[in-house]
C-alpha positions in Angstrom: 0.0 0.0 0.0 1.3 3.7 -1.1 0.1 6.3 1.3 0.6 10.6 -0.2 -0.4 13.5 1.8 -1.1 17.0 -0.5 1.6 20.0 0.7 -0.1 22.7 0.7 2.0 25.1 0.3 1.8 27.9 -1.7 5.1 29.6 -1.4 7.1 27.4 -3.6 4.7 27.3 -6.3 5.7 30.9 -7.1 9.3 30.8 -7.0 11.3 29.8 -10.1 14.4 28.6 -10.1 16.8 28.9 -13.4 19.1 26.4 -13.9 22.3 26.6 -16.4 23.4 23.0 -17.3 26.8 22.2 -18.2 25.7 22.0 -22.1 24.4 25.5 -22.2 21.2 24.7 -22.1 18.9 26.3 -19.5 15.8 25.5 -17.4 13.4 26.9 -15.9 10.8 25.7 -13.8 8.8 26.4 -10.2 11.4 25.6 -7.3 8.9 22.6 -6.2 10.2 21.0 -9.3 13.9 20.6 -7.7 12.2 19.5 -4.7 13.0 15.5 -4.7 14.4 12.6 -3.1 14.7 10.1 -0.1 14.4 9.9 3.7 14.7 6.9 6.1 13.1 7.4 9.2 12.2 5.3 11.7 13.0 2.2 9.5 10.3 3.3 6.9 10.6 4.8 3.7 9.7 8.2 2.4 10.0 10.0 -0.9 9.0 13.4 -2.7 7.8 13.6 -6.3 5.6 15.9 -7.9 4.6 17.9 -4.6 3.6 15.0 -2.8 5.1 13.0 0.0 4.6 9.3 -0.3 5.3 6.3 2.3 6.7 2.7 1.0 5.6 0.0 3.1 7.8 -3.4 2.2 5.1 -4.4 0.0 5.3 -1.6 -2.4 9.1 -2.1 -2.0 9.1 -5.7 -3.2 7.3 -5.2 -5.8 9.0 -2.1 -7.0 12.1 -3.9 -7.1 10.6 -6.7 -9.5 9.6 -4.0 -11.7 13.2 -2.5 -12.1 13.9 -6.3 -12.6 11.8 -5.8 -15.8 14.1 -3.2 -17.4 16.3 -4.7 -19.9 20.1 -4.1 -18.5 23.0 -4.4 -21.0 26.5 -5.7 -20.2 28.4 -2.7 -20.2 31.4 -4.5 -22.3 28.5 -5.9 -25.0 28.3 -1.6 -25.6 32.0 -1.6 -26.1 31.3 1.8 -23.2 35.3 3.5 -22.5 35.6 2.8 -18.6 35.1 5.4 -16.3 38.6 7.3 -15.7 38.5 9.8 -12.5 41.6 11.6 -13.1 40.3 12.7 -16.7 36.1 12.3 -16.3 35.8 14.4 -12.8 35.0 17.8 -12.4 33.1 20.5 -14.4 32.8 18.8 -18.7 34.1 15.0 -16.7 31.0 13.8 -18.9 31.9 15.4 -22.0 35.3 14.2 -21.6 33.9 10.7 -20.8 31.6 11.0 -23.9 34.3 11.8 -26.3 36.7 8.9 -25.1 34.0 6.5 -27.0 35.5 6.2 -30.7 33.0 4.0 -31.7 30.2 6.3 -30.9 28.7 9.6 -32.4 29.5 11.9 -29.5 26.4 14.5 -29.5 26.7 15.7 -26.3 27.0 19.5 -26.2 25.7 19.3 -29.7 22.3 20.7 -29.4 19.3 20.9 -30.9 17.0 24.5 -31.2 13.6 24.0 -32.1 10.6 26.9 -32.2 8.9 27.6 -28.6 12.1 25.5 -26.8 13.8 27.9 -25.0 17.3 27.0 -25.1 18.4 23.6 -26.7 17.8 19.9 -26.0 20.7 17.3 -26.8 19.2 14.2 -29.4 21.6 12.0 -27.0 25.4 12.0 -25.7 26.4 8.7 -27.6 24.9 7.1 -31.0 25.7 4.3 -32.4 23.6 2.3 -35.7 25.3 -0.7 -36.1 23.3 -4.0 -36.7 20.1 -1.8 -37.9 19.9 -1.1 -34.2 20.0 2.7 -33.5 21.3 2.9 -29.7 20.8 6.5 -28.4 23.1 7.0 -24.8 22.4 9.4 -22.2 25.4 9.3 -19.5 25.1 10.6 -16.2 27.7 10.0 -13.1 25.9 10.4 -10.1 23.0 8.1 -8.0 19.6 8.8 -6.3 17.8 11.7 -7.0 20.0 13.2 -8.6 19.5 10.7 -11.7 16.5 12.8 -12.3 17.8 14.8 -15.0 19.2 11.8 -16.8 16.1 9.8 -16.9 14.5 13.4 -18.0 16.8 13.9 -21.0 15.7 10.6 -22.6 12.1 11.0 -22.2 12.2 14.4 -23.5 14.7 14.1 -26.2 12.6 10.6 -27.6 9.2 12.4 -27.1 10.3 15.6 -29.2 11.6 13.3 -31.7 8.5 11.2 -31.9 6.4 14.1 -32.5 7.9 17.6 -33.2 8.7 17.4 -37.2 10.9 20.0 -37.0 13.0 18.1 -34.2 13.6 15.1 -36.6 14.2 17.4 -39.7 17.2 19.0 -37.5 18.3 15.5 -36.1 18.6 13.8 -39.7 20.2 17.0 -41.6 22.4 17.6 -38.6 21.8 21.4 -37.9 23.1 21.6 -34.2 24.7 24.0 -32.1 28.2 22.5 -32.1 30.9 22.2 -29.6 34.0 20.3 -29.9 34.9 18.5 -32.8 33.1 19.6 -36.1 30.8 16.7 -37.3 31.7 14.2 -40.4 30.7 13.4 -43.9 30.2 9.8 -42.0 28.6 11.5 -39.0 26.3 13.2 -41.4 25.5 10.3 -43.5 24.5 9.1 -40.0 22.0 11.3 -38.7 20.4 10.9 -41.9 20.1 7.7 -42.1 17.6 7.7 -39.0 15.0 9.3 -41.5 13.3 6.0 -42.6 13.3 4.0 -39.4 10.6 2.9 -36.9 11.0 3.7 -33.3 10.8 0.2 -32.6 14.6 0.0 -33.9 15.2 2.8 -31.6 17.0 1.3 -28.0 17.1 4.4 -25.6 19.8 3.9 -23.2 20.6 5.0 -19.7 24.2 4.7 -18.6 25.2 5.1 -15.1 28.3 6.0 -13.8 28.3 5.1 -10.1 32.0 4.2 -8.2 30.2 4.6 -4.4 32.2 1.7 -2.3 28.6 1.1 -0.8 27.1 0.5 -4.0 29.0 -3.4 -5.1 28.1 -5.5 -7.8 28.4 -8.8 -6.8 30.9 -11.5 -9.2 28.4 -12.8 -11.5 25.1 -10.6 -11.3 22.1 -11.8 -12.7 19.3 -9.1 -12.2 19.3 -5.5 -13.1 19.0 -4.4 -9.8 21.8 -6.5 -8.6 23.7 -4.6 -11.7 22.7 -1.4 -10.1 22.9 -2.0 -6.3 22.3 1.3 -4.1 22.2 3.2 -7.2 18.9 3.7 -7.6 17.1 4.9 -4.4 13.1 4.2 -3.9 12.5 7.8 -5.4 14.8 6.7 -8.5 13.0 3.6 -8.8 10.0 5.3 -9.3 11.0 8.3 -11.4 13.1 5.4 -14.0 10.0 3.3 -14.0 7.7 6.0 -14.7 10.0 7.2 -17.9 10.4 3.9 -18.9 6.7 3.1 -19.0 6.3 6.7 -21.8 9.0 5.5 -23.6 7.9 2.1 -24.0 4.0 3.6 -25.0 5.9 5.8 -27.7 7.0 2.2 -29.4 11.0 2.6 -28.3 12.9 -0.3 -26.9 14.4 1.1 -23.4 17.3 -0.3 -21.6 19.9 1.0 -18.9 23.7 -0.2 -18.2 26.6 0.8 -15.9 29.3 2.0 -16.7 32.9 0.1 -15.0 34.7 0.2 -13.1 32.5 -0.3 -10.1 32.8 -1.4 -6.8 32.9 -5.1 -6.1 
């Protein structure tokens, strides 16, 4: 049983908060938005999402964990994924750095998309790849918890756009972008435009996490998704994934998440 009580408070849903991303882009949104997360107390757990405090008993628990069960994971080393490297991926652009290190992907990150009544620009992905008539779009986040909401965000907003605003494919497949870093390819264009004709059913969305927390192990040979992703994902991530997953799916993509080594085992 999931028990919510209504805060009524008034004061936040006049505040906005404006947030500059490392990408350039920029968002805006009330501050109750940013309001998110996780608290243990008592033994019992609690979460925030959407305005509303919720209570997990152990039933919910359970059964949210089978659900997470349910999402496809992929063996980071089947994605060919660089590994993680702290000395060069930390710190303000670690992800862009960490992006870039993947020869065998289309880096778009920081490569973004400007469409009419967007303000500011939304990345297509950070990594493509379309070998094997599979098209595998990447978004890459290092971080855990609540703080994976703007990763799970960014694939749900970037498939969405693409699987209804015309104007967002048409910039995707002739590859007008805002451009940072290395200029694109004949090969990189060829590409982008090569997504024209296909279904969203070859489309695989992607999640990859980045999380070296020594509380967070993977055990030696782990045979469930959320044994990949051990203390990675609190209750309130659990939730916020399945919730993106479930639109995604709906839209006719193929969802999946990985994690990215090393981590702790």
């Amino acid at each position: 049983m999931l028990y919510s009580q209504v805060d009524k408070t008034k004061v936040f849903q006049r505040l906005q908060l404006e947030v500059a991303f490392d990408d350039e882009t920029v968002q805006k949104k009330e501050l109750f938005y940013y309001i998110c997360g996780d608290v243990i107390l008592d033994n019992e757990y609690y979460f925030i999402n959407n305005k509303l405090w919720y209570k997990a008993n152990d039933e919910y628990i359970i059964k949210l964990n089978s659900e997470i069960d349910n999402v496809v994971f992929i063996n980071p080393d089947d994605l060919g994924l660089s590994q993680w490297d702290n000395t060069q991926h930390s710190g303000r652009n670690g992800e862009f750095r960490f992006n870039q290190s993947n020869a065998s992907y289309l880096c778009l990150d920081h490569k973004l998309v400007s469409i009419d009544n967007q303000r500011g620009g939304i990345e297509f992905c950070d990594l493509l790849n379309g070998d094997n008539g599979i098209v595998r779009l990447i978004h890459v986040k290092n971080d855990c918890g609540a703080a994976l909401r703007e990763l799970f965000a960014q694939g749900f907003v970037s498939s969405q756009l693409y699987a209804e605003d015309a104007q967002f494919r048409e910039k995707v497949h002739t590859a007008d972008l805002k451009r940072e870093g290395n200029e694109l390819t004949d090969s990189d264009r060829e590409l982008l435009a090569s997504l024209s004709p296909k279904y969203k059913n070859q489309f695989e969305i992607i999640y990859a996490i980045y999380d070296d927390k020594t509380s967070h192990t993977v055990s030696a040979n782990p045979q469930k998704t959320s044994e990949w992703l051990n203390g990675t994902l609190t209750t309130f991530a659990k939730v916020d994934l399945l919730n993106r997953v479930g639109s995604m799916r709906a839209m006719g993509y193929n969802v999946a998440i990985t994690r990215i080594r090393p981590f702790p085992q």
